[in-house]
C-alpha positions in Angstrom: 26.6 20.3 -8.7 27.1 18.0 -6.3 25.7 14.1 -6.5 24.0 12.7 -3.3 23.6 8.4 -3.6 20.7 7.2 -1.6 18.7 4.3 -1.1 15.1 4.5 -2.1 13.9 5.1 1.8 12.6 7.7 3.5 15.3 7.5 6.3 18.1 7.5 3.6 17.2 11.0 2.1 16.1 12.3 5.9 19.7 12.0 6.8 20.9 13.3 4.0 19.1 15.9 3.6 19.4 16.9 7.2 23.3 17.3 6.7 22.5 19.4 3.7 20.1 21.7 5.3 22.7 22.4 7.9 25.4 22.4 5.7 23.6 25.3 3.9 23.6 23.6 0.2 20.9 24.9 -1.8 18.3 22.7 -3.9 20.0 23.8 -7.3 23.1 22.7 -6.2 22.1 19.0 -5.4 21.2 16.3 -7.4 19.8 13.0 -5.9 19.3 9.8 -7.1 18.1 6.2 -5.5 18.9 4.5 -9.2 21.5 1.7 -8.5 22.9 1.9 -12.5 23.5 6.0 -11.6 25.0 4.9 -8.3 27.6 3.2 -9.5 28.8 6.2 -11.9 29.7 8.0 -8.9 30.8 8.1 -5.3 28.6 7.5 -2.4 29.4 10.0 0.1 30.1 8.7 4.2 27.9 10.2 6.4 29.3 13.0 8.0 28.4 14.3 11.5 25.4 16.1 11.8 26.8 20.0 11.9 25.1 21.5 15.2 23.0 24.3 14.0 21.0 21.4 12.2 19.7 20.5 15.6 18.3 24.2 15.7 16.1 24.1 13.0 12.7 23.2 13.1 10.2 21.5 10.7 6.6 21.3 10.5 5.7 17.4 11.7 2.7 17.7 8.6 5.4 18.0 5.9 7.6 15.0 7.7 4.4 13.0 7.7 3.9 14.2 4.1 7.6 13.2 3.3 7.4 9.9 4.5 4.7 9.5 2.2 5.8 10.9 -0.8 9.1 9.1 -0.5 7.3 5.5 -1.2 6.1 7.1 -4.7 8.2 5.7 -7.8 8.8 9.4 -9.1 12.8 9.9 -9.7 11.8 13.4 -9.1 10.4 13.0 -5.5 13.7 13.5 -3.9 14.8 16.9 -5.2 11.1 18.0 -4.6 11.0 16.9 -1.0 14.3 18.6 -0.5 13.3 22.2 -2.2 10.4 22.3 -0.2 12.1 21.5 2.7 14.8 24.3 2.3 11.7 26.8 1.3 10.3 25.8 4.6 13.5 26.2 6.7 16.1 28.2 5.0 13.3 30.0 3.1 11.3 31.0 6.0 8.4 30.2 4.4 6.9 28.3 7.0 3.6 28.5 5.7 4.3 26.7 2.7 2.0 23.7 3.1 -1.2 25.3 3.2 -0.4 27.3 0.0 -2.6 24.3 -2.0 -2.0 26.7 -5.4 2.0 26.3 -4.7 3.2 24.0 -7.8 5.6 22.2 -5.6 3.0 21.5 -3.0 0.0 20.7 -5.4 3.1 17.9 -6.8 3.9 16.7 -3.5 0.3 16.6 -2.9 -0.6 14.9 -5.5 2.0 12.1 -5.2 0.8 11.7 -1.8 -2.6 10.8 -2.6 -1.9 8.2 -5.4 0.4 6.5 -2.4 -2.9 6.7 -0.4 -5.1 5.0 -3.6 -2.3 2.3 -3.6 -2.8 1.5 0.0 -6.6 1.2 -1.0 -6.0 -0.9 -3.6 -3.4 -3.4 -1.8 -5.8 -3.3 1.3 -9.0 -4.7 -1.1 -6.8 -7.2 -3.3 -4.3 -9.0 -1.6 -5.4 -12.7 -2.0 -3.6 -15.0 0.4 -2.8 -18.6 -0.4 -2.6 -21.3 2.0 0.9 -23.0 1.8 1.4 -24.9 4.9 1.3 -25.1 8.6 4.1 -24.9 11.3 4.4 -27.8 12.9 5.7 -26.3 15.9 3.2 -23.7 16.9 0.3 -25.2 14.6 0.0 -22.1 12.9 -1.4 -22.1 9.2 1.2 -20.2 6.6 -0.4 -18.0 4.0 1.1 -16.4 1.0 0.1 -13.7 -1.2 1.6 -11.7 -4.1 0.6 -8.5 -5.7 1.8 -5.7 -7.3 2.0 -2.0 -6.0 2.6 0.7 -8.3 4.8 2.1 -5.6 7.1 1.0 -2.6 4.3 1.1 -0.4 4.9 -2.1 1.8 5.9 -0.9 4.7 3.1 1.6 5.3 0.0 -0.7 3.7 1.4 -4.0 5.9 0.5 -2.8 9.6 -3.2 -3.3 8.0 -2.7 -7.1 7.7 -0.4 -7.2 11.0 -3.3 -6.6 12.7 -6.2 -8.1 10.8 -4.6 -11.6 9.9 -2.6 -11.5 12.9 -3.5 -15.3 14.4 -2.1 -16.7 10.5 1.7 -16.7 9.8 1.6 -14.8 6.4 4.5 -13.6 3.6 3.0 -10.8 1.3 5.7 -10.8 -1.6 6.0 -7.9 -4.2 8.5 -6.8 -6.4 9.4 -3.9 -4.8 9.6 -5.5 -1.0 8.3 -8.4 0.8 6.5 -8.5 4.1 6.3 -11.4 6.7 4.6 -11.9 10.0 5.0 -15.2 12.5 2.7 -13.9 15.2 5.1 -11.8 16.7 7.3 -9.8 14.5 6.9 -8.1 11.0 9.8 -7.6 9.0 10.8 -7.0 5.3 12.9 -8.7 2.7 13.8 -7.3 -0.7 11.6 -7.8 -3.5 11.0 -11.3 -5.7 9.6 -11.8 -8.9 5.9 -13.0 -9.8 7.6 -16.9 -10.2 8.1 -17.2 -6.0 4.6 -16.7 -5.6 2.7 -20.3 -4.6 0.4 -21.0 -7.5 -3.7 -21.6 -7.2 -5.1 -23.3 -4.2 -8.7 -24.7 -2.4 -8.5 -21.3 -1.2 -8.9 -19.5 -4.7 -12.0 -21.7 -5.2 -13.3 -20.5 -2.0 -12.7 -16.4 -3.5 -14.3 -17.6 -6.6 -18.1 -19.1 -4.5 -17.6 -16.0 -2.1 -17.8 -13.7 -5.3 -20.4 -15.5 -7.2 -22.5 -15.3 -3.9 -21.8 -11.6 -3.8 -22.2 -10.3 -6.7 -25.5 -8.4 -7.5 -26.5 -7.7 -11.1 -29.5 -5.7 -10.7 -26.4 -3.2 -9.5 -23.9 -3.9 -12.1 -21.7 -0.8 -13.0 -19.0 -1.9 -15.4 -17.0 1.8 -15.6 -17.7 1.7 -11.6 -16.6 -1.5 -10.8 -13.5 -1.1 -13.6 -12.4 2.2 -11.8 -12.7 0.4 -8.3 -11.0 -2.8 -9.6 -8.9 -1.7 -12.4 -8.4 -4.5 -14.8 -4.4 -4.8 -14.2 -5.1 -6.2 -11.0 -7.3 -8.9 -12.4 -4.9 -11.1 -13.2 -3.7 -11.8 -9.4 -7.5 -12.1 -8.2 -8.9 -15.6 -8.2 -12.7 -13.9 -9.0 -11.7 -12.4 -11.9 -11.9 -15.0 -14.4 -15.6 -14.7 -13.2 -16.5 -11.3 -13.9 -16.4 -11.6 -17.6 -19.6 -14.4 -17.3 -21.2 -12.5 -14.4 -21.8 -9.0 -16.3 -23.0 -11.0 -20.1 -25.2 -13.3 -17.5 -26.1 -10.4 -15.8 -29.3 -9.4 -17.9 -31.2 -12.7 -17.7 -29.9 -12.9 -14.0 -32.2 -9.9 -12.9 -35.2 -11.0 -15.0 -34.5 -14.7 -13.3 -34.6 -12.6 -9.2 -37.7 -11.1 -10.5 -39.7 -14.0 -11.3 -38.2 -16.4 -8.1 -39.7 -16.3 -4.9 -37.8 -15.4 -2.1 -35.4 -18.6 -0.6 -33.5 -18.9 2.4 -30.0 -17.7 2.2 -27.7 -20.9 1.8 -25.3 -21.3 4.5 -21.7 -20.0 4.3 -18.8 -22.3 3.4 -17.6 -24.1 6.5 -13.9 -22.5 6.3 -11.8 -20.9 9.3 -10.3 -18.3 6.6 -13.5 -16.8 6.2 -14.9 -17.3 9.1 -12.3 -15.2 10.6 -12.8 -12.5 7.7 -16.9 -12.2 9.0 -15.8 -12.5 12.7 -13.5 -9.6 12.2 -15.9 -7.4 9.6 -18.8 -8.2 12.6 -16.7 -6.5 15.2 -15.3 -4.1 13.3 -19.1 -3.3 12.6 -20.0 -3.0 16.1 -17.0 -0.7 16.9 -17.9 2.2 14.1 -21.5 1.9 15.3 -20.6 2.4 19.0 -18.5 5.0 18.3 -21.4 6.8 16.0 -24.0 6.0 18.9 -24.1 10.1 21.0 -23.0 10.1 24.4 
């Protein structure tokens, strides 16, 4: 059996497993691990040059894209997975492997795959950023936000922000990895505990109005909303502490829209964080619909 140390990266068990492949070393003969505590108990191998025929062998771009998925999920077992169904795919010939959706090591690596892809989802909807500062060089305001993926999805979730918060300076920090964008660059840090996040803010108060305005209760859906919004994200969302109140208000709140008239909507808070947020949703808006509109 032979030992192979990585680092918990995709690009750490692709070379690895590339030597392997070409080094002809079957899956049962391997055993990986990324756990720093194993690590030490044995000896990290030095990369050794690629053997030629490796170059020679070809694999399917869907099961790389799937692999650099998969490799973000916590699962010890993700590494020796990724590597037997690379070796059926190669060594195996059984190059039609991935559509096989009834194939137990597929249906795994499928299923890994879309839990990364729910984690995305959720990081995408509850990031909060604080506001910590500005630079006062550029004038740039500094935001902060902490939250907690179940997996080491950084890397693939953060292009959404790069783009969508990409006039702010802005440090997302995790405990797995922390991402950081200056208007120019996004790079990663390792992972910090929950005390190195900035603590409540104006901005938190401003989450809190937004959600109170938002929030319908002629449509509440408690198991809905608690499978969209699981409750151990709660405790990083500022308009948390209000859902408790909303949904035992709820009741008397739909008889109350009932019996009022109808009143002008009261304007929106006059705040550049949000205003940015509704600029960006507005144009974002427009884009889907032109691209639905027929030729």
């Amino acid at each position: 059996m032979r030992t192979i140390v990585i680092e918990p990266e995709y690009e750490a068990w692709r070379a690895a497993a590339r030597r392997l492949l070409a080094q002809g070393m079957a899956p049962e003969e391997v055993l990986w691990t990324d756990d720093p505590q194993e690590a030490s108990l044995f000896v990290r191998e030095t990369p050794a040059a690629a053997v030629q025929e490796a170059d020679a062998i070809k694999v399917p771009a869907a099961f790389m894209d799937l692999a650099r998925s998969v490799a973000t999920h916590t699962d010890a077992r993700r590494w020796g997975m990724l590597y037997r169904v690379l070796w059926r795919l190669t060594r195996g010939a059984e190059r039609h492997l991935l559509s096989m959706a009834t194939d137990p090591d597929v249906r795994q690596l499928q299923d890994w795959s879309k839990a990364i892809g729910r984690d995305i989802h959720k990081m995408h909807a509850f990031v909060r950023f604080r506001l910590v500062g500005v630079d006062t060089t550029t004038g740039r305001e500094q935001f902060v936000a902490w939250f907690e993926p179940e997996h080491r999805i950084v890397r693939l979730a953060t292009p959404f922000f790069e783009k969508r918060f990409a006039g702010m300076d802005w440090s997302i920090l995790t405990p797995y990895e922390c991402a950081h964008w200056d208007g120019n660059r996004l790079h990663f840090t390792a992972g910090v505990s929950r005390s190195s996040a900035p603590d409540e803010d104006a901005l938190d108060d401003l989450w809190r109005t937004y959600y109170r305005n938002i929030f319908n209760p002629a449509r509440v859906k408690i198991s809905a909303m608690q499978s969209e919004m699981p409750k151990k994200y709660w405790k990083n969302l500022p308009e948390a502490s209000l859902i408790a109140g909303l949904i035992a208000e709820s009741t008397g709140r739909v008889q109350g829209m009932l019996e009022t008239e109808e009143r002008a909507a009261k304007p929106a808070p006059n705040n550049t964080y949000l205003k940015s947020l509704h600029a960006m949703n507005q144009t974002e808006a427009a884009a889907q619909n032109h691209e639905s509109d027929p030729a």
